[in-house]
N, C-alpha and C positions, 0 to 999 in steps of 0.2 A: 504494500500500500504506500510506503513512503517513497518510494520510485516514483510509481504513478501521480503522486500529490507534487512532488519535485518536478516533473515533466511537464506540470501547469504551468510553471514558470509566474510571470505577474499576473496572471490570468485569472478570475472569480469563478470559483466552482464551492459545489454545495455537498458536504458530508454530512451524514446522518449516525452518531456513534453513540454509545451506553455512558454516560456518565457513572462518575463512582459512588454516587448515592444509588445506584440503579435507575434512573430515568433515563430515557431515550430525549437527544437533539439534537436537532436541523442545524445548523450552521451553515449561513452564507461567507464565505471567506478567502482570502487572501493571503499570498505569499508577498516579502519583497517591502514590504511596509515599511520605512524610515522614520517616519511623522513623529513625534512625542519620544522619537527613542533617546533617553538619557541619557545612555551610555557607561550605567554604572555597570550594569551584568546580575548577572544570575547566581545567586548563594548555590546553586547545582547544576547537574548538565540534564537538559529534560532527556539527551538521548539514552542516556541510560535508564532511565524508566521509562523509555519507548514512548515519549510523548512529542509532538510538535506544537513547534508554536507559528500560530497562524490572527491574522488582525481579523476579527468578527467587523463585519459590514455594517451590519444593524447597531449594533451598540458603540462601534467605533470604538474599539478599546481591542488588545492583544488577548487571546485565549491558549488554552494548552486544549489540543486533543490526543487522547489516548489512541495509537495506530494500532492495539489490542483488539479493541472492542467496535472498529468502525461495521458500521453496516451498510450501506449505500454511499458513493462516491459521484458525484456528477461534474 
């Protein structure tokens, strides 16, 4: 999955994945996002926990999704 997500490039595509409380979400999203980024970094590296980080559209703010649990890809 993370190939395929990677091959979007700056492109908007739409995953559907399990969150960790168990709910199911759509997310509209984006690679490649610069905007707001401070530059301080990450207390961890999400690839080791198999997550991406991607900017949600809708809420305009950066998210983690889990490439474990995705369901749908668009």
């Amino acid at each position: 999955m993370k190939e395929q997500i990677l091959s979007k490039g700056n492109k908007i595509f739409s995953v559907t994945f399990i969150k960790k409380d168990g709910s199911t979400r759509r997310m509209v999203a984006r690679l490649g996002v610069r905007k707001g980024v401070k530059g301080v970094g990450m207390s961890f590296s999400p690839s080791e926990k198999n997550l991406m980080v991607v900017f949600d559209m809708h809420k305009r703010a950066f998210r983690m999704v889990n490439l474990e649990t995705i369901v749908e890809l668009k």
